[in-house]
N, C-alpha and C positions, 0 to 999 in steps of 0.2 A: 525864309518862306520857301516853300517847295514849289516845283517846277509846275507840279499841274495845280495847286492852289493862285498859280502866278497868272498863267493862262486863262484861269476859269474869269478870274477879277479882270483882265483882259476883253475878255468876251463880253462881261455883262457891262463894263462900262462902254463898248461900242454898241450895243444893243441899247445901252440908254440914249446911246447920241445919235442912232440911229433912230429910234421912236420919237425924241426931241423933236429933229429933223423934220418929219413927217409929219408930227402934229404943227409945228411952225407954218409949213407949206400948205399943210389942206385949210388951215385956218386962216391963210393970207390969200389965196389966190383963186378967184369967183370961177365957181363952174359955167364955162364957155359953149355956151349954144343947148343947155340942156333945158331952157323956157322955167327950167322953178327955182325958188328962192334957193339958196345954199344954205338956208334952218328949216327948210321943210322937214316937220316932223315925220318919225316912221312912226307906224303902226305899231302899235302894242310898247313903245319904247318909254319907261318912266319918265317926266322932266327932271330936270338934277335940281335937287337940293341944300342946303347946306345944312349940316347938321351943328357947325359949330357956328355960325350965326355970321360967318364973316370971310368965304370966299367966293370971290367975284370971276376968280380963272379958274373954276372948275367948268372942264368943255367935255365930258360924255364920256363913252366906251376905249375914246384913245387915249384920255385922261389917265382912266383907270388903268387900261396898261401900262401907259409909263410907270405911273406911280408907284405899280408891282413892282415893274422891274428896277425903279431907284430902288426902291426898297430891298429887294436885295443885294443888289452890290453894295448899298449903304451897312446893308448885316454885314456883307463876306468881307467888307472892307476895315468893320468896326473893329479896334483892341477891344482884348476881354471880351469878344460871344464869338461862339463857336456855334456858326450858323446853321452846321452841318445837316441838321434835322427841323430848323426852322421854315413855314411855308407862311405865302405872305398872299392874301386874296384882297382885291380892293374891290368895294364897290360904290359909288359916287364921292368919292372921296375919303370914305370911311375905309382904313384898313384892318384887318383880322390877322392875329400872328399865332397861328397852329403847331401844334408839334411839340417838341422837347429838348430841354437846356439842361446843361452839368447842376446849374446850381441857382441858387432865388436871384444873385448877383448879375448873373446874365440874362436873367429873365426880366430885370428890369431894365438894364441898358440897352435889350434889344426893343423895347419900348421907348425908348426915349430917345432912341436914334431914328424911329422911325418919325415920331411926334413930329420933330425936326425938320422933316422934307417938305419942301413946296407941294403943292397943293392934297395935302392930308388936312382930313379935316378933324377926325378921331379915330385913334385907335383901340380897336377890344384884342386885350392880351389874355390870349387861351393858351399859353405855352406850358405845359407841366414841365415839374423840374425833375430827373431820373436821372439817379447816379449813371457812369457809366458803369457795362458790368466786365 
């Protein structure tokens, strides 16, 4: 593995343990002396959903960042997909995977690595496949 592919996988998995972290904490520890609930809803903010009928820990906007960013170290880390061109959007649990793969063969495993991670609820695979040139 090369040095800065070594580094990059470095970085996103302490970004994921760094998001982890933070979602653990804000979701443990009661906002002290601010008078309102700690699920006081914001304005204009969707409620979350499930779309696959069966997650109970989907928690909002820092959900979905995590989830991004598993999701890609889960790519950068995967054999056989070369993530290089892959983009990963979540939004309430649902992922989207953008961009372009060598071949049908990584188009589907980078699908189904994603499928995989806690708290995904579905994935839409928009990945076209385009030789390298």
């Amino acid at each position: 593995m090369y040095p800065l592919q070594c580094a990059l996988r470095a970085g996103l998995v302490g970004l994921c343990a760094v998001l982890g972290t933070q979602l653990a904490l804000s979701q443990s520890s009661p906002q002290a002396g601010s008078g309102e609930s700690q699920h006081a809803a914001r304005p204009n903010q969707l409620p979350p959903h499930n779309l696959a009928g069966g997650n109970p820990g989907y928690g909002g906007e820092a959900s979905d960042t995590f989830i991004t960013a598993h999701a890609k170290a889960a790519l950068m880390a995967a054999d056989g997909v070369n993530s290089s061109d892959v983009h990963v959007t979540t939004q309430r649990g649902a992922v989207t995977l953008t961009g372009t793969v060598p071949d049908e063969a990584q188009r589907d495993k980078a699908e189904s690595v994603v499928h995989g991670l806690d708290g995904v609820v579905y994935v839409t695979n928009e990945l076209k496949v385009s030789k390298p040139q």
